[in-house]
DRENDO-1510 file (C-alpha; in Angstrom, 1 decimal, always signed):
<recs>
REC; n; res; u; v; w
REC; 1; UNK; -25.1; +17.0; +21.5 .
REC; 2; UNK; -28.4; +16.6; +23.1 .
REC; 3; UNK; -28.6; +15.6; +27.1 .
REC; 4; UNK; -29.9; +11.8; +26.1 .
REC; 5; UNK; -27.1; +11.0; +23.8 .
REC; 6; UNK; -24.5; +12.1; +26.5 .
REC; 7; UNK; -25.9; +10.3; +29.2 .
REC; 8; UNK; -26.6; +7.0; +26.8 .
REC; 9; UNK; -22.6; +7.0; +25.6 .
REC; 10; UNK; -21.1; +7.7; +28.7 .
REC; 11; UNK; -23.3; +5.1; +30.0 .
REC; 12; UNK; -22.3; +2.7; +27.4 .
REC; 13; UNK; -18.4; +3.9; +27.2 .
REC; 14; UNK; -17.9; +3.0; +31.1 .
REC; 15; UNK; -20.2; -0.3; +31.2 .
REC; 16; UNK; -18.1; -2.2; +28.3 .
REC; 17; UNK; -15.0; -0.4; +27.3 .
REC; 18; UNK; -13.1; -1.2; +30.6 .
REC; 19; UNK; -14.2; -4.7; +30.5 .
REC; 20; UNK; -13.4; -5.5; +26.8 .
REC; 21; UNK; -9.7; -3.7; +27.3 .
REC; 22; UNK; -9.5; -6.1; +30.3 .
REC; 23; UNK; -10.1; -9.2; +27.8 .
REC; 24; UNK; -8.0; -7.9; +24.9 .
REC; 25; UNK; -5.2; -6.8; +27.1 .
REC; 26; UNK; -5.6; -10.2; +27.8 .
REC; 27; UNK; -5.6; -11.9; +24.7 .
REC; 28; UNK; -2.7; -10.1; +22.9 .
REC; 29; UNK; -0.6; -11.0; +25.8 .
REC; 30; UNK; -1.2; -14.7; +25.4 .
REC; 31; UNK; -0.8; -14.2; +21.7 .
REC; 32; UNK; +3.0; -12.4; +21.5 .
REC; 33; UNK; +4.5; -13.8; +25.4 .
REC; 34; UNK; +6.4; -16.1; +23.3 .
REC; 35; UNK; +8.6; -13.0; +22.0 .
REC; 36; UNK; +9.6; -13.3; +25.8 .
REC; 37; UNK; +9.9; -17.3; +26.2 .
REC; 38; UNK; +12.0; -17.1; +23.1 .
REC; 39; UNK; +14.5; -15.4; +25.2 .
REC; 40; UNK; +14.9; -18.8; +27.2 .
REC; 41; UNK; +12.9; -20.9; +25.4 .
REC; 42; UNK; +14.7; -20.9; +22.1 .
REC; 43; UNK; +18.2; -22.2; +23.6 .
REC; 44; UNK; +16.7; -24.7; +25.7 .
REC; 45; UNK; +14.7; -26.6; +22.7 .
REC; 46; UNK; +17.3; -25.5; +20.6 .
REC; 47; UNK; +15.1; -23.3; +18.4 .
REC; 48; UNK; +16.6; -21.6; +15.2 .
REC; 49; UNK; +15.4; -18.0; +13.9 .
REC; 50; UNK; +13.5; -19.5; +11.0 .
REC; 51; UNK; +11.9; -22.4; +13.6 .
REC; 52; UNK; +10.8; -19.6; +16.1 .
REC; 53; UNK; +9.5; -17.0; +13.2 .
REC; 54; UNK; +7.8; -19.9; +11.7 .
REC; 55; UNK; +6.2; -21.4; +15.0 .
REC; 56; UNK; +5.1; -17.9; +16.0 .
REC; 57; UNK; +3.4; -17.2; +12.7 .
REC; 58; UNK; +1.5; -20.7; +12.0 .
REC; 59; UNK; -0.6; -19.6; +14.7 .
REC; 60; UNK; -2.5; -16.9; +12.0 .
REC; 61; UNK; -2.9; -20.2; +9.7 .
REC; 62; UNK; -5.2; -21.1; +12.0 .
REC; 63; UNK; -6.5; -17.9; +12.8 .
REC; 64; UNK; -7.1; -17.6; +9.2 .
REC; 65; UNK; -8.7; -21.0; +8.8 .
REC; 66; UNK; -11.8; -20.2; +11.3 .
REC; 67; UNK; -12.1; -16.6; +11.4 .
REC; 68; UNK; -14.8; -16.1; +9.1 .
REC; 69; UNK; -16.8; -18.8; +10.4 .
REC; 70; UNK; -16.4; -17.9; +14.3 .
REC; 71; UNK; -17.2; -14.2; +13.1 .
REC; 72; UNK; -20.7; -15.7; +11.8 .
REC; 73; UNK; -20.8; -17.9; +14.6 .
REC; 74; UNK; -20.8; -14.9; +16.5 .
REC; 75; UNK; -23.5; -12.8; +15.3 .
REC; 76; UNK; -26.0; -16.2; +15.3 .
REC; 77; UNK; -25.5; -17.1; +18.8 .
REC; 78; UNK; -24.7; -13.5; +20.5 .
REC; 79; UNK; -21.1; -12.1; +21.0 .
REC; 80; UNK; -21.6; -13.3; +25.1 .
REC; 81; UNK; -21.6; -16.9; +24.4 .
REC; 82; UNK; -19.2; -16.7; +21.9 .
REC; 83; UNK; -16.4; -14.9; +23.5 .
REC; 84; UNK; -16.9; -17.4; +26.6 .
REC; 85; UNK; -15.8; -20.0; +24.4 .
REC; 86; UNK; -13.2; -18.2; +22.8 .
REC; 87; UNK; -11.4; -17.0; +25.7 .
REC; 88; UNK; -12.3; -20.8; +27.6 .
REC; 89; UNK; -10.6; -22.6; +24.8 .
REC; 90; UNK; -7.6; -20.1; +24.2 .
REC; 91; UNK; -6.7; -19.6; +28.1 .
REC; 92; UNK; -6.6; -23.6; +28.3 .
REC; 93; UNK; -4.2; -23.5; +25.2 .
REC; 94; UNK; -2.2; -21.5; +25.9 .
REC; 95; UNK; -1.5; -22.8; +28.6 .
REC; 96; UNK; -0.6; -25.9; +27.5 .
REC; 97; UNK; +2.5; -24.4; +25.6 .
REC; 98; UNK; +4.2; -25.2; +28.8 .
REC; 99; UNK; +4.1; -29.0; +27.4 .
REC; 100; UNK; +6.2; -28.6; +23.9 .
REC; 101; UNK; +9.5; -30.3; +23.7 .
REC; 102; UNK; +10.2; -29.9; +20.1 .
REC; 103; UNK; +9.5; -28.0; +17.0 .
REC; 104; UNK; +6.7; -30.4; +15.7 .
REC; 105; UNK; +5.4; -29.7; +19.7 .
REC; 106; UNK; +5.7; -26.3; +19.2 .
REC; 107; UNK; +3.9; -25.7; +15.5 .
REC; 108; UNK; +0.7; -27.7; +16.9 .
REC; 109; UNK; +0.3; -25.7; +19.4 .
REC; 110; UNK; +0.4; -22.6; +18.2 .
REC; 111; UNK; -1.7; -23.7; +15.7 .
REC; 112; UNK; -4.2; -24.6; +17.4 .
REC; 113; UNK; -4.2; -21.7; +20.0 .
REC; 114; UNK; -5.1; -19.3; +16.8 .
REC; 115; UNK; -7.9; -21.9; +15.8 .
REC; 116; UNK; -9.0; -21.3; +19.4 .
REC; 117; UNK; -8.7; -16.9; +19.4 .
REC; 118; UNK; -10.3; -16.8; +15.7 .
REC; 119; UNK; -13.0; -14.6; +16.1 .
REC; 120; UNK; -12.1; -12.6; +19.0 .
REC; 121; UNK; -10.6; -9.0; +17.6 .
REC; 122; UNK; -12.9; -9.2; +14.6 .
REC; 123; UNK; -16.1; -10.4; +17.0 .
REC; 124; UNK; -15.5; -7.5; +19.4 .
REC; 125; UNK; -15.3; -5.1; +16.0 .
REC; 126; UNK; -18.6; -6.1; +15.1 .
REC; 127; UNK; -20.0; -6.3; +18.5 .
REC; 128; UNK; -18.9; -2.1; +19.0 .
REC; 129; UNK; -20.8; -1.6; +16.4 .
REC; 130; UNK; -24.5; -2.8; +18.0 .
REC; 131; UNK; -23.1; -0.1; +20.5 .
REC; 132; UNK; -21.7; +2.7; +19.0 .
REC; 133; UNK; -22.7; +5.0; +16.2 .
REC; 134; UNK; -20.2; +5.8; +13.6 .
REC; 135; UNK; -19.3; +9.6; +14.7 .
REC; 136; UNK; -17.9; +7.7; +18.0 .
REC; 137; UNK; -16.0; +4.5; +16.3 .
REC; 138; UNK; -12.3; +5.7; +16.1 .
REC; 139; UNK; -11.9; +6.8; +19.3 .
REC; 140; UNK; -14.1; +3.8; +21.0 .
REC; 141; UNK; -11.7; +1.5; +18.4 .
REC; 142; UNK; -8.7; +3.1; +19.6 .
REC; 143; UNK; -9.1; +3.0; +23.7 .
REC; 144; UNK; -10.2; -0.8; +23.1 .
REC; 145; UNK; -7.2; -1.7; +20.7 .
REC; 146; UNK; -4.6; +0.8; +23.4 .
REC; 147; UNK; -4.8; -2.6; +24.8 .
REC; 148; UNK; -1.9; -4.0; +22.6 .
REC; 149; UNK; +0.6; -1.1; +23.5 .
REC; 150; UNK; -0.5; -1.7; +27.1 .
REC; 151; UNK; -0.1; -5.2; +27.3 .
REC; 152; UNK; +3.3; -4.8; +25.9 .
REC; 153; UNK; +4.3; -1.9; +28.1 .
REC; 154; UNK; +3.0; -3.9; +31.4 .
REC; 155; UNK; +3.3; -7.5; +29.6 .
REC; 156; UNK; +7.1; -7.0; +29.1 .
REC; 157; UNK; +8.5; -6.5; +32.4 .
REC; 158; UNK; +6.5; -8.9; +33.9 .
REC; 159; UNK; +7.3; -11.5; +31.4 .
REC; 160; UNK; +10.7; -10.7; +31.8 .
REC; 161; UNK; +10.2; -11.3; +35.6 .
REC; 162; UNK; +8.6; -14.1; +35.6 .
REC; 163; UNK; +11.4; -16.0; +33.3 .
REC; 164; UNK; +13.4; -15.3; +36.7 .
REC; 165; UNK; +11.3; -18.0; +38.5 .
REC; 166; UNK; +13.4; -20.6; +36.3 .
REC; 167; UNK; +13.6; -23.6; +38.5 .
REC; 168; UNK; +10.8; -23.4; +40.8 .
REC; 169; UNK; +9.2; -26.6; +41.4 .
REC; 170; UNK; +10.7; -28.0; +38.2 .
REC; 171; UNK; +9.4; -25.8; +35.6 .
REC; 172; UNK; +11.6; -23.7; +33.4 .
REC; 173; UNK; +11.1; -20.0; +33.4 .
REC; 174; UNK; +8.9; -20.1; +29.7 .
REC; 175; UNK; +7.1; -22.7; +31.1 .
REC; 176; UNK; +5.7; -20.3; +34.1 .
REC; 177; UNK; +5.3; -17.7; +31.7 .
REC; 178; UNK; +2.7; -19.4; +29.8 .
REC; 179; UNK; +1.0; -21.0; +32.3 .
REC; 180; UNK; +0.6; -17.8; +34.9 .
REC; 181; UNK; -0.3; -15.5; +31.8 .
REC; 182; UNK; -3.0; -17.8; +31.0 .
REC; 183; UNK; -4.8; -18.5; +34.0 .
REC; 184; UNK; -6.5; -14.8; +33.4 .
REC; 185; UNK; -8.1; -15.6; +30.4 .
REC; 186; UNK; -9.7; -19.1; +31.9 .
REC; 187; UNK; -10.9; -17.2; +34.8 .
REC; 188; UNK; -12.4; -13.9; +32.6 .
REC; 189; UNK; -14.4; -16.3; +30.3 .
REC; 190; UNK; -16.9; -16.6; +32.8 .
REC; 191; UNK; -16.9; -13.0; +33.7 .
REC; 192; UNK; -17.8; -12.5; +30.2 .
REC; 193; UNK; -20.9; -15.0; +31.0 .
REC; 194; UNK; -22.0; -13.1; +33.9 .
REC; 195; UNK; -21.3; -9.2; +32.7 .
REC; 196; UNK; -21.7; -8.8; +28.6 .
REC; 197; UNK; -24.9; -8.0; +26.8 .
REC; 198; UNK; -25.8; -8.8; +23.6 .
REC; 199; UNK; -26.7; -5.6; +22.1 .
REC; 200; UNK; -29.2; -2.7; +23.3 .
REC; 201; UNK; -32.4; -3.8; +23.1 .
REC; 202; UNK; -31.5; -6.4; +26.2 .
REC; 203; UNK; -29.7; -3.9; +28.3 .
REC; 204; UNK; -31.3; -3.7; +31.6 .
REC; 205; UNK; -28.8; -1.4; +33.0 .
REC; 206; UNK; -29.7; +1.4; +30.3 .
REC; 207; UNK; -33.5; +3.0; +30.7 .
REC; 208; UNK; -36.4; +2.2; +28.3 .
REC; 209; UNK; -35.5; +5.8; +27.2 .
REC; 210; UNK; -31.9; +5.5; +26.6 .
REC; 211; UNK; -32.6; +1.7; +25.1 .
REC; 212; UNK; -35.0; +3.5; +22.7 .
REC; 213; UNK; -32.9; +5.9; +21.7 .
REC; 214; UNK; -29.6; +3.9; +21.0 .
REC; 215; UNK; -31.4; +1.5; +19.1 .
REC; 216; UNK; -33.4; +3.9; +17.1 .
REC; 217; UNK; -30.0; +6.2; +16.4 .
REC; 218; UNK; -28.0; +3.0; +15.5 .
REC; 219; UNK; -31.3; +1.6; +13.1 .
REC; 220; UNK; -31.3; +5.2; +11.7 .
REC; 221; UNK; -27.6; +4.6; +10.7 .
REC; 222; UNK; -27.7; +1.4; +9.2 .
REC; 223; UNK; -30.9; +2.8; +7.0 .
REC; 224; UNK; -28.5; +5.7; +5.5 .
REC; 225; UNK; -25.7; +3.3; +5.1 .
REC; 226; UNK; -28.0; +0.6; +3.2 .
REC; 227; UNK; -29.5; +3.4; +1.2 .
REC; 228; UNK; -26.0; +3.9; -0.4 .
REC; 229; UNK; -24.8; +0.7; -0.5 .
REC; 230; UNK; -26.0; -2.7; +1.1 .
REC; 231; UNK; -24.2; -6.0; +0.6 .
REC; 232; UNK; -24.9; -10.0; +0.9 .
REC; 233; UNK; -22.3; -12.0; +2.8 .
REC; 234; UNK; -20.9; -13.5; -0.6 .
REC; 235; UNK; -20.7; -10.3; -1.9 .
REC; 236; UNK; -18.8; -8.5; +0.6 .
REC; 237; UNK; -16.7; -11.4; +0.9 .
REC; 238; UNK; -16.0; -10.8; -3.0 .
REC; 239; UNK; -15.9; -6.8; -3.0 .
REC; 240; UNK; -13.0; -5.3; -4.7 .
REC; 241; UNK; -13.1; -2.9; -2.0 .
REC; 242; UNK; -13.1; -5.3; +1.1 .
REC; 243; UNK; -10.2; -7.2; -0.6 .
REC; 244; UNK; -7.9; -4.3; -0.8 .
REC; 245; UNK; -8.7; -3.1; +2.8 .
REC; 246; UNK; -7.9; -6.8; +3.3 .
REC; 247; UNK; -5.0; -5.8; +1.8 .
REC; 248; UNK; -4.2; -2.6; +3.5 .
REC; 249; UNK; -4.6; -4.7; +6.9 .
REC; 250; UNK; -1.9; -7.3; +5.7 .
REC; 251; UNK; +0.8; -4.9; +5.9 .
REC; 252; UNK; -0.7; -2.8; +9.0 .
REC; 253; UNK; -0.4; -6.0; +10.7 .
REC; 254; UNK; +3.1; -7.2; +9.2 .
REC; 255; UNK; +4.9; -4.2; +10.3 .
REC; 256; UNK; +3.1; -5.2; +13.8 .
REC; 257; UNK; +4.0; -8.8; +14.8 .
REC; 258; UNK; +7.0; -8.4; +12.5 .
REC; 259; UNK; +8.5; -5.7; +15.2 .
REC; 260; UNK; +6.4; -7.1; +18.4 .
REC; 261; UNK; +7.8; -10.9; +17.9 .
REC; 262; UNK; +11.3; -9.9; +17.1 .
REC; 263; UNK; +12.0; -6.6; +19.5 .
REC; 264; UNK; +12.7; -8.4; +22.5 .
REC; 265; UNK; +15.1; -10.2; +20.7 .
REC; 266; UNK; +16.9; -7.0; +18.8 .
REC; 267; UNK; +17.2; -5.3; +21.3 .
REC; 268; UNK; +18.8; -8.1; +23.7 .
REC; 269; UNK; +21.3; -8.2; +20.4 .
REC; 270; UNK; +22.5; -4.5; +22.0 .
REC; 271; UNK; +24.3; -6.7; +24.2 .
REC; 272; UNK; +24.9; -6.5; +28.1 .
REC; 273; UNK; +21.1; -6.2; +29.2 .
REC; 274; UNK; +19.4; -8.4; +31.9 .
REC; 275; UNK; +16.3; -9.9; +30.2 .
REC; 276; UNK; +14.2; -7.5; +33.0 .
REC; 277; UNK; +16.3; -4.2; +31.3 .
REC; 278; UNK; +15.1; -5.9; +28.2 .
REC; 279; UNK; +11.4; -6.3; +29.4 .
REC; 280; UNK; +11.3; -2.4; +30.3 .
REC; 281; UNK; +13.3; -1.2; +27.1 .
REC; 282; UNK; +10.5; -3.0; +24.9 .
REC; 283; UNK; +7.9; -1.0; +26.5 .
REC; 284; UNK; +9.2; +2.2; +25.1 .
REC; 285; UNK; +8.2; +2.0; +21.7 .
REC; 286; UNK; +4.4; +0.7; +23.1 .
REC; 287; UNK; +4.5; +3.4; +25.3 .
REC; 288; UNK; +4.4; +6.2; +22.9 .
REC; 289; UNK; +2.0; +3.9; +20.8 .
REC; 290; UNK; -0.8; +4.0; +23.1 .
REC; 291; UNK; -0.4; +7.5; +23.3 .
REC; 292; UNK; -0.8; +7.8; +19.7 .
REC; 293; UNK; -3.7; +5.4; +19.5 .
REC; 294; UNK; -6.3; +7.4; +21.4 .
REC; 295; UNK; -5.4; +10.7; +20.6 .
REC; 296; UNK; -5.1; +10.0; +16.4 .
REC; 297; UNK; -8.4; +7.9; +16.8 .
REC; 298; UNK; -10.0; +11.3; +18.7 .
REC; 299; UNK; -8.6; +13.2; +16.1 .
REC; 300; UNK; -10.0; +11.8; +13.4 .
REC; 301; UNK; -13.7; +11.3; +14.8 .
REC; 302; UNK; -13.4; +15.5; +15.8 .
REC; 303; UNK; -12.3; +15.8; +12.1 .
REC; 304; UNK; -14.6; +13.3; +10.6 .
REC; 305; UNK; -11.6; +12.4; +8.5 .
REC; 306; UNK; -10.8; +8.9; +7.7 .
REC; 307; UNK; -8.2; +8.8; +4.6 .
REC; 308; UNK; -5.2; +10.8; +6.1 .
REC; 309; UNK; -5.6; +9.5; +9.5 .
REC; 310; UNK; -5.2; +5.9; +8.1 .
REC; 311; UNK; -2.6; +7.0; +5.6 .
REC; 312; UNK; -0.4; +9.1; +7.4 .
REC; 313; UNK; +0.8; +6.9; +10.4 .
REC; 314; UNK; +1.3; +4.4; +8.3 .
REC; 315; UNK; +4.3; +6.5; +6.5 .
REC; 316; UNK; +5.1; +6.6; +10.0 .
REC; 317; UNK; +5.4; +3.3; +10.8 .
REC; 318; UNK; +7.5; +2.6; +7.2 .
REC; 319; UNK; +9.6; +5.2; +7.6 .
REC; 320; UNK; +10.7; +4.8; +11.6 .
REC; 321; UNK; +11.4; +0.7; +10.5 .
REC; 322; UNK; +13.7; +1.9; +7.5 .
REC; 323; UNK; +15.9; +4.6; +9.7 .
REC; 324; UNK; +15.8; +1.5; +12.3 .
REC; 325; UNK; +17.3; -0.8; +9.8 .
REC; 326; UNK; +20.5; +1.8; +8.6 .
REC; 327; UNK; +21.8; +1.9; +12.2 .
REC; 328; UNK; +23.5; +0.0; +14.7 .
REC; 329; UNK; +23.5; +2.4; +17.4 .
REC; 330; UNK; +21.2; +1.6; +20.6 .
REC; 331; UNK; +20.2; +4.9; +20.9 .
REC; 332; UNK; +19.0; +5.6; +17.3 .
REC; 333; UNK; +17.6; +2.8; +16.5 .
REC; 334; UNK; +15.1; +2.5; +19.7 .
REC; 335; UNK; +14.2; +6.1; +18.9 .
REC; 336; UNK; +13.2; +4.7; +15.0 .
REC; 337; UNK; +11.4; +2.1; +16.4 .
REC; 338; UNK; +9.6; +4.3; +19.0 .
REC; 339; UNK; +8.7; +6.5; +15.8 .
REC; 340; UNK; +7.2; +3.3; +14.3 .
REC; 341; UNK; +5.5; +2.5; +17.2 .
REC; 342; UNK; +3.5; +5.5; +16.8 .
REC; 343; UNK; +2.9; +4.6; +13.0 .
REC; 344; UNK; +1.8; +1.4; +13.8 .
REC; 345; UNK; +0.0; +1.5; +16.7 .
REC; 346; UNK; -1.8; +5.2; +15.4 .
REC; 347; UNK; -3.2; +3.6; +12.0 .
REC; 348; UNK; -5.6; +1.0; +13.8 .
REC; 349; UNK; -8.2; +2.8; +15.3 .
REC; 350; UNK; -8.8; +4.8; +11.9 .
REC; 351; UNK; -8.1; +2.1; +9.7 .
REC; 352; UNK; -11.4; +0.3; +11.0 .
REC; 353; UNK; -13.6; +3.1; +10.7 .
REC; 354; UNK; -13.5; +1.9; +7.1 .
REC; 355; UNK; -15.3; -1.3; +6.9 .
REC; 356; UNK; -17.9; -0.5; +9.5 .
REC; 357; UNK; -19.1; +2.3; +7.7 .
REC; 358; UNK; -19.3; -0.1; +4.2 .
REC; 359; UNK; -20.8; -2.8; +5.9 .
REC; 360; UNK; -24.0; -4.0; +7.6 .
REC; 361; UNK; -25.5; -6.9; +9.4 .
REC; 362; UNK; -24.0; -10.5; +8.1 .
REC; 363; UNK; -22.0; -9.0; +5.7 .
REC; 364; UNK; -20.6; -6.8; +8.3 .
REC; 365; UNK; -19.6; -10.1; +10.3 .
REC; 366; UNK; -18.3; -12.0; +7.4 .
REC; 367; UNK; -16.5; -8.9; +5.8 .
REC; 368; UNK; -14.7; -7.7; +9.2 .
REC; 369; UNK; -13.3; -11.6; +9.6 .
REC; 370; UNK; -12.2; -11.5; +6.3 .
REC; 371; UNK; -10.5; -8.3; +6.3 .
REC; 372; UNK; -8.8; -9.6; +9.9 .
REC; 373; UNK; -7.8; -12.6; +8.9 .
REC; 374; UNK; -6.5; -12.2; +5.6 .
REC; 375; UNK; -4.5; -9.0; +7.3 .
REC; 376; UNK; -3.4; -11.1; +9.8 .
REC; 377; UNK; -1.8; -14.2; +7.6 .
REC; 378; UNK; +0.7; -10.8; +7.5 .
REC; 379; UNK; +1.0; -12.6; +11.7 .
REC; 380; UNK; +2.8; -15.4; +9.9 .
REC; 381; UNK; +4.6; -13.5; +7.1 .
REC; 382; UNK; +6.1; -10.6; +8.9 .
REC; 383; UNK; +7.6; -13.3; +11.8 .
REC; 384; UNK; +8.3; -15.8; +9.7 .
REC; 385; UNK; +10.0; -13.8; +6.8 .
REC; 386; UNK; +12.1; -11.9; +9.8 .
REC; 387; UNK; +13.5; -15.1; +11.2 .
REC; 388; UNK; +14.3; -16.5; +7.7 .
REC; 389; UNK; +16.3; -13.3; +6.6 .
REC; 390; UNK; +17.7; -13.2; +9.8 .
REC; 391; UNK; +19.1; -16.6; +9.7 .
REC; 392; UNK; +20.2; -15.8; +5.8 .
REC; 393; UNK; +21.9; -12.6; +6.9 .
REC; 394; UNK; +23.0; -12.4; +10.2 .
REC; 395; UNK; +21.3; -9.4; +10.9 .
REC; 396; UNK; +17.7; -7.8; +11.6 .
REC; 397; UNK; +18.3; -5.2; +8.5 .
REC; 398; UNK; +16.7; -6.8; +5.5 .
REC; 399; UNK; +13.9; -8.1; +7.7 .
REC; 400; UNK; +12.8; -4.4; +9.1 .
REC; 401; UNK; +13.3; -3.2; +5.4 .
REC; 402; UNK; +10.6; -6.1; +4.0 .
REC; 403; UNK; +8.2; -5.3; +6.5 .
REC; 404; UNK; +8.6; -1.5; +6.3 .
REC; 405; UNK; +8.0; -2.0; +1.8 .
REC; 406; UNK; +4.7; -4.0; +2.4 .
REC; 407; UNK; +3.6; -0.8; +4.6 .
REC; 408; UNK; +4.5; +1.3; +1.9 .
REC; 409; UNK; +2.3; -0.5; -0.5 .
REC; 410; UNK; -1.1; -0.2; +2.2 .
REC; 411; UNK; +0.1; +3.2; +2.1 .
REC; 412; UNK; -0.3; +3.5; -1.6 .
REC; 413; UNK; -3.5; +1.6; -1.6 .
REC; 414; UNK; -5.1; +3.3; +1.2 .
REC; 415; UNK; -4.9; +6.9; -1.2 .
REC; 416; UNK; -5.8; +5.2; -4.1 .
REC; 417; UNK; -9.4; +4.1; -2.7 .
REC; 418; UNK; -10.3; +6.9; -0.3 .
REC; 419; UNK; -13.4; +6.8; +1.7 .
REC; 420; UNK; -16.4; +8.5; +1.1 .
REC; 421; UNK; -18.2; +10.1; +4.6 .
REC; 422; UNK; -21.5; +9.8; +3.7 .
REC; 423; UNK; -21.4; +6.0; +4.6 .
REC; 424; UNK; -21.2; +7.4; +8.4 .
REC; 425; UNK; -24.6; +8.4; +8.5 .
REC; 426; UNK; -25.3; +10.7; +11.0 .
REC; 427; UNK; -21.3; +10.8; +12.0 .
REC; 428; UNK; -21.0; +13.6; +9.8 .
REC; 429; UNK; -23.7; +15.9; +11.8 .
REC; 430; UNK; -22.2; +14.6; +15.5 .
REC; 431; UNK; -21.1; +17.2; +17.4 .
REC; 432; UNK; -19.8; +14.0; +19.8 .
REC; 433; UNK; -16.9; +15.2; +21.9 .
</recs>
C-alpha cells in the first residue's frame, strides 16, 4: 500500500467512523429500548406477548413503506441534510412514546418512529461507499454496525437503571427511558449539520492530493464494476439477484430483533433477577458479538472472501438459537445464545460487501433500501411471530426454533448464489491492512 492511500484512509477512517458509530449507537438504541420498557411497561398498560411482538414489529411496516424513497432522497439532496432530518424527526418520536396509554397508542407510534428512521442504516451504507473502496468495506461496515452489540452491551444496564427512576416527578420508569434515550439523537442531528461531508470532492479537511486521489481510486472502481455489470434503478429494484439477497437479509435480520426484542424478557423468565442483573446478563451475548463483528469483517477483507464469511456465521447464529431452544438451564442456554450472538452479529459486516460491489450510483441507493427494508419486514416477523408462539405455547421454544429455520434458508441461499470478486475492482489487488 502506497504512502497516499495510507494517509488518505486513516484520514478518512478517524474523521467519520467515530462519528457515524456515535449516531448508530444511537439510533439502534432508540429502536430496541422498548425490549427494556416492556419489562415495566407491558404490566402497566396491560400488554400481552402478541400486543408487544406486534407493536414492536409494525415499526418496520413503516420502515418498509419509506425506505426506498428516503434512500433516493438521500443521494439527491446529500447524506448531511438528510440524516439531519432523519435523526430530528426520530429523536422527537421517540420520545414521544412516553405519551401511549393503550395498544392503538402504542402501534401509532411505533409506526411512525420507523417512517421517521427509514433511510438511516441503508443511507449510511451508501454514503461509505462515496468513502471507501471496496478492498476496505467489511471491516469499515463492521466497526460502524459494532454499534448494535455496543448499544446493547452499554444500552442494557443503563436502561435497566433508568427503569429504577419509577416515580420521579410523576413519570413511570418506561416513560424516562424513552424520553432520556432520546434526547441524544435531537441534540446529534445538528452535529450531523455542522460535521458531515457529502462525499470527497468537498472535503476541505483532506488535501487537493488526497481529494484527487480518493475520488480518482473510487471513479476507477465504479468503471471496473460498470464494465461487468451496470444497472437502472428499476432494474436493480427487479434483479433476481438483489431479491434473494433481499431475501438472505430477511432472515439475518429475523434471527436479530427476534432474539434482541425478546432476550430481556427470557432471560428475566430465569426467575429471581433484579431487572439491573437482567440489563448486565443481556449484554453477554452482544458482547462476544461485537467481538465477532470486527474481527470476521477484517478477516474477510485480508482474505478477499465474501461467500463463507457471510455463510458461515450464519450456521452460527441457527445453530446457537436451536441448542438455546432444547434447554431450560440458565447456564446453557445463555452460552447458546452467546454462540448466536456471534452468528448474528458476525454475518453483517460481510453480508453487505455483496450489494456494494453489484451496484452503482442510483441503483446502488435504490437497491441497498430495498435489500434493507425488505430484510427488515423480518423486524416485524421475527417479534411478532415470537410473541404469538409464545402466547400459543407458553414458552420461548417454538419461537427460537422459527427464527433459527428462516436462518437456515439465507444460509442455503447465500451458497446457492455465490459472489464473484471481480465486481470489487481493485479490492482484489489491495494489499489494505
Amino acid at each position: 500500500m502506497d504512502s497516499v492511500e495510507t494517509q488518505v484512509m486513516s484520514k478518512v477512517t478517524k474523521r467519520l467512523l467515530p462519528f457515524l458509530i456515535v449516531c448508530y449507537f444511537i439510533a439502534y438504541l432508540d429502536r430496541v429500548n422498548v425490549s427494556f420498557a416492556a419489562l415495566t411497561m407491558n404490566k402497566d398498560l396491560a400488554f400481552t406477548a402478541t400486543i408487544f411482538g406486534w407493536g414492536s414489529g409494525i415499526f418496520f411496516i413503516g420502515y418498509f413503506i419509506f425506505e426506498v424513497p428516503s434512500n433516493i432522497a438521500l443521494e439527491r439532496f446529500g447524506a448531511r441534510l438528510w440524516i439531519f432530518r432523519i435523526m430530528l424527526s426520530w429523536g422527537i418520536l421517540s420520545a414521544g412514546m412516553a405519551l401511549i396509554w393503550d395498544s392503538t397508542s402504542f402501534y401509532v407510534m411505533r409506526f411512525l418512529l420507523g417512517v421517521a428512521e427509514a433511510g438511516f442504516f441503508p443511507g449510511i451504507i451508501l454514503f461509505l461507499t462515496y468513502w471507501f473502496p471496496a478492498a476496505y468495506r467489511a471491516r469499515i461496515v463492521g466497526y460502524f454496525m459494532a454499534a448494535i452489540p455496543v448499544s446493547s452491551i452499554i444500552g442494557a444496564p443503563l436502561s435497566s437503571f433508568i427503569l429504577g427512576l419509577d416515580g420521579v416527578l410523576g413519570l413511570k420508569g418506561w416513560q424516562w427511558l424513552f424520553i432520556l434515550e432520546a434526547i441524544p439523537a435531537v441534540l446529534m442531528s445538528f452535529a450531523v449539520l455542522a460535521y458531515l461531508t457529502d462525499g470527497p470532492t468537498k472535503a476541505h479537511w483532506l488535501s487537493a492530493e488526497e481529494r484527487e486521489w480518493l475520488s480518482a481510486r473510487l471513479n476507477d472502481e465504479r468503471q471496473s464494476r460498470e464494465s461487468i455489470v451496470k444497472f437502472t434503478l428499476s432494474q436493480a429494484l427487479a434483479h433476481p439477484r438483489v431479491l434473494f439477497l433481499s431475501l438472505v437479509y430477511f432472515g439475518i435480520v429475523a434471527t436479530n430483533y427476534g432474539l434482541s426484542f425478546w432476550l430481556p424478557q427470557i432471560i428475566k423468565g430465569f426467575g429471581g433477577l433484579t431487572n439491573l442483573q437482567t440489563g448486565f446478563i443481556t449484554a453477554v451475548p452482544y458482547v462476544a458479538g461485537a467481538i465477532a463483528m470486527v474481527f470476521w469483517g477484517l478477516r474477510s477483507d485480508r482474505e478477499q472472501e465474501r461467500k463463507w464469511h457471510v455463510a458461515i456465521p450464519i450456521a452460527v447464529s441457527a445453530t446457537g438459537l436451536a441448542l438455546s431452544a432444547m434447554t431450560d438451564d440458565p447456564v446453557l442456554k445463555m452460552s447458546a445464545l452467546t454462540l448466536a450472538g456471534l452468528g448474528i452479529f458476525g454475518v453483517l459486516p460481510c453480508f453487505w460487501t455483496l450489494p456494494t460491489a453489484l451496484l452503482t450510483g442510483t441503483a446502488a441507493a435504490g437497491g441497498i433500501a430495498l435489500i434493507n427494508s425488505v430484510g427488515n419486514i423480518a423486524g416485524f416477523v421475527g417479534p411478532f411471530a415470537m410473541g404469538k408462539i409464545k402466547d400459543m405455547t407458553g414458552a420461548f421454544t417454538f419461537g427460537l426454533l422459527f427464527i433459527a429455520a428462516l436462518a437456515v434458508i439465507s444460509f442455503v441461499i447465500v451458497l446457492a448464489l455465490g459472489h464473484n470478486p471481480a465486481l470489487e475492482g481493485h479490492a482484489a489487488d489491495s494489499a489494505a491492512d
